[in-house]
C-alpha positions as CSV (number, residue, x, y, z in Angstrom):
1,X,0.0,0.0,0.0
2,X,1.1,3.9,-0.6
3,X,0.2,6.4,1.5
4,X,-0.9,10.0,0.5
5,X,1.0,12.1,2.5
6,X,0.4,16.2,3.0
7,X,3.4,18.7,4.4
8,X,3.1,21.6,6.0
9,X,5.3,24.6,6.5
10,X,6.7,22.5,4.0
11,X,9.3,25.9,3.3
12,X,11.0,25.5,7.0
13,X,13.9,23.8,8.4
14,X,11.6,21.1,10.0
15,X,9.1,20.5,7.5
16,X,12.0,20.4,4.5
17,X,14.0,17.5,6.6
18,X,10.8,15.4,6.7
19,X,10.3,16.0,3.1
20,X,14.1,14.5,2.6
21,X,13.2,11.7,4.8
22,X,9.9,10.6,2.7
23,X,11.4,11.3,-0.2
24,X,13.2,8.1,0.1
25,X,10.7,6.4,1.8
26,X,9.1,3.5,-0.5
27,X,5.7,3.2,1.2
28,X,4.4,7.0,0.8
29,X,3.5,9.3,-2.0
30,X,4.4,13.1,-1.1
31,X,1.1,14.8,-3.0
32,X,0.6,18.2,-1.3
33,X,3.0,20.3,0.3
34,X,1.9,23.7,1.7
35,X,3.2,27.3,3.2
36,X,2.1,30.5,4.3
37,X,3.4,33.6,3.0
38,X,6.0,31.2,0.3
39,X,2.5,29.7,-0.9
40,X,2.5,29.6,-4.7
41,X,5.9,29.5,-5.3
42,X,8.0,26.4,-6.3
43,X,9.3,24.3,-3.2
44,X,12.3,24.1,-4.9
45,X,13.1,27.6,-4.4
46,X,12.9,27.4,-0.7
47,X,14.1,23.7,-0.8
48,X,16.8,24.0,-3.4
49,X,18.6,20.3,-2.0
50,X,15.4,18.3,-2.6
51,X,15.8,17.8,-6.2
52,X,13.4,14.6,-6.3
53,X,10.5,16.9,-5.7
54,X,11.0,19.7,-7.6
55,X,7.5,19.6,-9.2
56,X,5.6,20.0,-6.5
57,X,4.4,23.5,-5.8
58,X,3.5,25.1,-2.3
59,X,-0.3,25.6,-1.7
60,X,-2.0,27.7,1.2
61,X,-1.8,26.1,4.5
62,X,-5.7,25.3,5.0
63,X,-7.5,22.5,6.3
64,X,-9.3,21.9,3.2
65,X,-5.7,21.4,1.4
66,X,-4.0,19.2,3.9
67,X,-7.3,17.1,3.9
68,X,-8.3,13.9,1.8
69,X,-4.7,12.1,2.2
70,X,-3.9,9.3,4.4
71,X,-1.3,11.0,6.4
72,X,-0.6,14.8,7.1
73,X,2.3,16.1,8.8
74,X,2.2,19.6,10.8
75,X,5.2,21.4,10.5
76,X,4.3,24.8,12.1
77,X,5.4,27.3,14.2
78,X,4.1,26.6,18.1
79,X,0.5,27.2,18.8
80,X,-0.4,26.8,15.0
81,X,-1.1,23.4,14.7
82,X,-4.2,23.6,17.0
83,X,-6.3,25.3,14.1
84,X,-6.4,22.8,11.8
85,X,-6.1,19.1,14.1
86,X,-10.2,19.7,14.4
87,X,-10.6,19.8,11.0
88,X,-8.9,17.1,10.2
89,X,-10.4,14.5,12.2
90,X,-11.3,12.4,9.2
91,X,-7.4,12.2,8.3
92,X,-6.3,8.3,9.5
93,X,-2.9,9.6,10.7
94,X,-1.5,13.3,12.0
95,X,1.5,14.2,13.5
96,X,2.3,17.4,14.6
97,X,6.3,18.6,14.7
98,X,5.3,21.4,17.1
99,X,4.2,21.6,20.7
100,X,0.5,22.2,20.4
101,X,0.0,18.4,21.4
102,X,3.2,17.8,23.8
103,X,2.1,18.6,27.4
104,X,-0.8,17.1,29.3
105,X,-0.5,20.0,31.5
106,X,-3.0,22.7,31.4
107,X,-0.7,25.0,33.9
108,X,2.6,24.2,32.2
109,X,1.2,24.8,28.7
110,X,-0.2,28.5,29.7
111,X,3.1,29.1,32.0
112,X,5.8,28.4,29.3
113,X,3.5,29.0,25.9
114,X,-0.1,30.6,26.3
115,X,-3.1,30.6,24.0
116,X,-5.3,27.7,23.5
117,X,-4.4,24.5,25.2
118,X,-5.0,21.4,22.8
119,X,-5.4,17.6,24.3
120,X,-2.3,15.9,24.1
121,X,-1.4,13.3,21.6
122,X,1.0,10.1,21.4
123,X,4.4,11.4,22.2
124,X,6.7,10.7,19.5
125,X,10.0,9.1,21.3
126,X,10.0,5.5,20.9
127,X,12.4,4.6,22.7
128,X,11.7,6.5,25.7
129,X,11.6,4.4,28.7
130,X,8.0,4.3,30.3
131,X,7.9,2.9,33.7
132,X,8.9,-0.8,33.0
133,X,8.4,-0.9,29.0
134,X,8.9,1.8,25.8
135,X,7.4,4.5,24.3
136,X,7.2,2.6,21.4
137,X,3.9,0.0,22.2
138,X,2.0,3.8,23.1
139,X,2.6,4.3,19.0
140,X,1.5,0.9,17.6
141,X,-1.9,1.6,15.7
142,X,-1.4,5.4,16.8
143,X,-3.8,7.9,14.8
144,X,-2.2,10.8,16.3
145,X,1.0,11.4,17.6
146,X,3.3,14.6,19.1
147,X,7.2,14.6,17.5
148,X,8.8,15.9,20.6
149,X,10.9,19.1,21.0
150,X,14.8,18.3,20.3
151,X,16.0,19.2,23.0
152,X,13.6,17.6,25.5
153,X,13.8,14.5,23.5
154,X,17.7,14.4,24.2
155,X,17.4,15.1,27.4
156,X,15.0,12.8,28.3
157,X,16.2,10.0,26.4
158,X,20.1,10.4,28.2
159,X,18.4,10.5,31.5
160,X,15.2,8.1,31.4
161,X,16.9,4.5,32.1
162,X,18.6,5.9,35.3
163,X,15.3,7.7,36.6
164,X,13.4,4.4,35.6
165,X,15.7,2.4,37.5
166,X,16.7,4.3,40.7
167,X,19.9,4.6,40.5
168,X,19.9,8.4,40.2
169,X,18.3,11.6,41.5
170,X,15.5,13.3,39.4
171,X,14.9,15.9,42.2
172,X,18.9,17.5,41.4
173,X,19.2,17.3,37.2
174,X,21.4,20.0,35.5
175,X,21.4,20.0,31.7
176,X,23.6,22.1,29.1
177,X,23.0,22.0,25.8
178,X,25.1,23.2,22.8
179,X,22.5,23.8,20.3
180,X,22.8,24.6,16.7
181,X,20.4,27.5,15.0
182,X,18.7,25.5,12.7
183,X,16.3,24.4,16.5
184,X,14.7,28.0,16.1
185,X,13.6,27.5,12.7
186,X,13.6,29.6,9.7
187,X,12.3,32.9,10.0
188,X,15.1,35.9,10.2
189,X,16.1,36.9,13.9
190,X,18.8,39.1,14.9
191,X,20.1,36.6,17.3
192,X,20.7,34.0,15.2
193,X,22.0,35.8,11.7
194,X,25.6,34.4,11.1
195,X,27.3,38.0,12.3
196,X,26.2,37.5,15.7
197,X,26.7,33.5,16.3
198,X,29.8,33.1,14.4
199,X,33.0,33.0,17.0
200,X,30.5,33.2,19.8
201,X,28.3,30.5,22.5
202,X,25.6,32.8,22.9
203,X,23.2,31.2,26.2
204,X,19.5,31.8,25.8
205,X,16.1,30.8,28.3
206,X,18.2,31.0,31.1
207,X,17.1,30.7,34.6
208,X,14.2,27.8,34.0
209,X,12.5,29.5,31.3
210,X,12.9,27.6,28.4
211,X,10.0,25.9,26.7
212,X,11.3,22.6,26.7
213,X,11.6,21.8,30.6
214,X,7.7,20.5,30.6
215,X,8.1,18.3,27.9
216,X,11.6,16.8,29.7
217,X,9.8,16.4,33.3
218,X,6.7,14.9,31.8
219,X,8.7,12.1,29.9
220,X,11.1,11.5,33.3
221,X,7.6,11.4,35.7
222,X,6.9,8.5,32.8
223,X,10.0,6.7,32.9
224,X,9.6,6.7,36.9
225,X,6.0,4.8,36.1
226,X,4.0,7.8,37.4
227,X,1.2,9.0,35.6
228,X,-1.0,11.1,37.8
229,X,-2.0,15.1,38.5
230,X,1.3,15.5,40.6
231,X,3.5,12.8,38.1
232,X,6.7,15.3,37.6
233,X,6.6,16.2,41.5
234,X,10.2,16.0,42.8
235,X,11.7,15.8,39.3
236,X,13.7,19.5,39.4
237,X,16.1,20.1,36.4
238,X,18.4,23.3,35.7
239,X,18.4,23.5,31.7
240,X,20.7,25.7,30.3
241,X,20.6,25.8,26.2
242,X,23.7,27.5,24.2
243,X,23.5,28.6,21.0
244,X,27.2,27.3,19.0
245,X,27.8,28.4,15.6
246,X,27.1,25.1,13.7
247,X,24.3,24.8,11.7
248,X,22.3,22.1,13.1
249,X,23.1,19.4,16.3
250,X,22.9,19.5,20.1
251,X,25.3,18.4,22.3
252,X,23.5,17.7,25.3
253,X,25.4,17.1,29.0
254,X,23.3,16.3,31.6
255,X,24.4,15.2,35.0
256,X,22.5,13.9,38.0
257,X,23.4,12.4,41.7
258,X,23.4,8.9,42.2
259,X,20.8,7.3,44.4
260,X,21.9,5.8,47.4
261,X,23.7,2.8,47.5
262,X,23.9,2.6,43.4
263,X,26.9,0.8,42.2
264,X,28.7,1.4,39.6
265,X,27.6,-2.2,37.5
266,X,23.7,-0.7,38.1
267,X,24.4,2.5,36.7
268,X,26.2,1.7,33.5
269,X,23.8,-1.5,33.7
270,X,20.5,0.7,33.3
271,X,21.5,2.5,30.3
272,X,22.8,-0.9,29.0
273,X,19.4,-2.9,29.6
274,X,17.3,0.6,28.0
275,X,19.2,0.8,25.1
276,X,21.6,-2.6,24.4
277,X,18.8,-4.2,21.3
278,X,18.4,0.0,20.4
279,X,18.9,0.9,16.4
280,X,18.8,4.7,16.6
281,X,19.8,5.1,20.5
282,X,23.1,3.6,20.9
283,X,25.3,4.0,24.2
284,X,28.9,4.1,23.8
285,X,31.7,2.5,25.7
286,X,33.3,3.2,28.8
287,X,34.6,5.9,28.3
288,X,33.9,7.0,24.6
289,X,32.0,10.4,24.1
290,X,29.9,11.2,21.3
291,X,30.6,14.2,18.5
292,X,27.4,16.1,17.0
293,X,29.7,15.6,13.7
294,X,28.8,12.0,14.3
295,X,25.6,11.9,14.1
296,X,24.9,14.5,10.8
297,X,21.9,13.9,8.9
298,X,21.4,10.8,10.9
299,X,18.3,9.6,12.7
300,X,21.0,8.4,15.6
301,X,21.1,9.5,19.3
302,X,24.7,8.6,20.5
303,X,25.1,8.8,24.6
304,X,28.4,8.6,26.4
305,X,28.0,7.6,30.1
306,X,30.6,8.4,33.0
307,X,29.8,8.1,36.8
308,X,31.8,10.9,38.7
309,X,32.1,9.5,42.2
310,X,34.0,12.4,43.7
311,X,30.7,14.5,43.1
312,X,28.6,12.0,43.5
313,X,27.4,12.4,40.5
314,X,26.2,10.5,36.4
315,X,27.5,12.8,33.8
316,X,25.3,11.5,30.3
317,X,26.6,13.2,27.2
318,X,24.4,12.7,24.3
319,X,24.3,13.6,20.9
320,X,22.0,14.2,18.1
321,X,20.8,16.0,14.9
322,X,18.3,18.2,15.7
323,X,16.3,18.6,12.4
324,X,16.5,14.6,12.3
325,X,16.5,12.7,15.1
326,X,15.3,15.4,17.4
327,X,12.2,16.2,15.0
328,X,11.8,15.3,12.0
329,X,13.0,11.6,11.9
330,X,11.2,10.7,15.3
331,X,7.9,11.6,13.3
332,X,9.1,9.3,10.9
333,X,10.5,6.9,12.8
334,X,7.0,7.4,14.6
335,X,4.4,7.3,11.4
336,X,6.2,3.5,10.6
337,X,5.3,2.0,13.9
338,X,1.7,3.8,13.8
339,X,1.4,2.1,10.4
340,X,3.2,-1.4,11.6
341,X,5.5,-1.0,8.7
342,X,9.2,-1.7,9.8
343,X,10.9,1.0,12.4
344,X,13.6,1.9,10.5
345,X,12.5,2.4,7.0
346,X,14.2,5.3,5.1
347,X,15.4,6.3,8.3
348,X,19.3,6.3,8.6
349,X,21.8,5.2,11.2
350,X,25.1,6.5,8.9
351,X,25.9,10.7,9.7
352,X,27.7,12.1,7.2
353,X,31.7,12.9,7.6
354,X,33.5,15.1,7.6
């Protein structure tokens, strides 16, 4: 069987590595790709590297347009997604790249974004440890699912097997991340033009406030196994992101205290037992850190472990490629379990070097 499939903000940084993904994807047809203000222009003027779709046009971003296929994917700014998930209730499979479906939080979702609060959807990590099992049985037969944030999805996946298995803190978790530009999407900011991050680590939603931190407690209070009003109590982290002049990747260091009477054998052993039979989320050796050069273009989360005893302390060090495994090749990765077709199709484990 092929699947119709629909693309919106189909002109961005997310939406134009999905379209790369399913380009090569055998089991979809890529019919309809739409925009907002780039709508009735060529996609190959805003996506001049996807040659292999160069006769597809961008049309308005409506529900009417994204409607009628098998499969639509929502690649749109936060709190824009919302509109249209109504009106496409007849569509057998949406997934959303943007945060309008992440947080089952009422308060969190009007603390750290505001406007209308949507119900949330499948969350889009398979691998993510969930109390005793994975993410990934949540997505089987899923009709619609949440791609996580990037950065909460590296996060969560580096810390997730030690939280699930006890052998570290989640009330004293301090994360900082290395981010590349390409995480803030497309549209022209001061911050990020090349003048200003080029020779410089410029740090940004300092001091608790960046969007991600609800997304990164929700998934720990489900690797713990709790589910309830109060799930992320006593799960405190200090996220720091920094903005590095590289085009895309994060770098992500996260460090945590070790539970009580931990060993060393059950710390390296949790990330080993989450992770050992893992395609796209592969831990390292002792004492083997990963690169974000390693994981270019690659739908591949590499994680260096390293247990710090004179501080008492797990240092994880993971890395990924934001536009790929941190977005757009979890939704991927995603849409072929919802389907049941296999995991890893079109999606790959090889980065690109140098």
């Amino acid at each position: 069987m092929t699947y119709s499939v629909a693309v919106s903000g189909a002109s961005g940084y997310a939406g134009g590595e999905i379209l790369r993904i399913l380009a090569a994807h055998p089991d979809v047809e890529i019919r309809t790709v739409t925009a907002h203000s780039n709508a009735g222009q060529p996609l190959i003027q805003h996506q001049p590297h996807l040659r292999s779709l160069a006769h597809l046009t961008l049309h308005d971003t409506t529900s009417d347009v994204l409607a009628g296929h098998d499969i639509v994917f929502l690649a749109l700014p936060h709190g824009q997604s919302g509109q249209y998930t109504d009106a496409l209730a007849d569509t057998p499979l949406v997934i959303d790249a943007g945060a309008d479906h992440r947080l089952e939080s009422i308060a969190d979702w009007d603390r750290f974004y505001g406007g209308d609060f949507h119900d949330p959807w499948t969350y889009g990590v398979p691998e993510l440890v969930v109390g005793g099992a994975k993410q990934r049985r949540r997505l089987v037969g899923a009709s619609r699912i949440a791609a996580p944030g990037c950065n909460a999805s590296t996060v969560s996946l580096s810390l997730a097997p030690g939280v699930a298995a006890g052998v570290i803190d989640p009330g004293d978790i301090v994360s900082v991340l290395a981010v590349g530009p390409s995480g803030a999407g497309k549209s022209l900011k001061t911050n990020l033009l090349a003048s200003e991050i080029l020779g410089s680590a410029n740090p940004y939603a300092v001091g608790g406030t960046h969007r991600h931190i609800p997304e990164i407690r929700q998934a720990l209070a489900a690797a713990r196994g709790t589910e309830d009003d109060s799930a992320d109590e006593g799960i405190r982290i200090s996220f720091t992101p920094v903005i590095v002049p590289m085009a895309r990747g994060i770098l992500a260091t996260s460090t945590a205290q070790i539970a009580a009477d931990a060993t060393d054998a059950d710390i390296r052993g949790a990330w080993e037992a989450a992770y050992g039979d893992e395609t796209f989320v592969q831990l390292l050796p002792e004492g083997e850190f990963p690169r974000t050069a390693d994981v270019l273009g690659a739908n591949t989360a590499l994680i260096g472990l390293a247990i710090d005893r004179a501080a008492n302390r797990v240092v994880v060090v993971a890395a990924v490629d934001n536009l790929v495994k941190g977005t757009a090749g979890a939704a991927v990765q995603s849409m072929n379990i919802a389907l049941g077709l296999p995991e890893a199709r079109a999606l790959p484990v090889n980065g690109i070097a140098p």
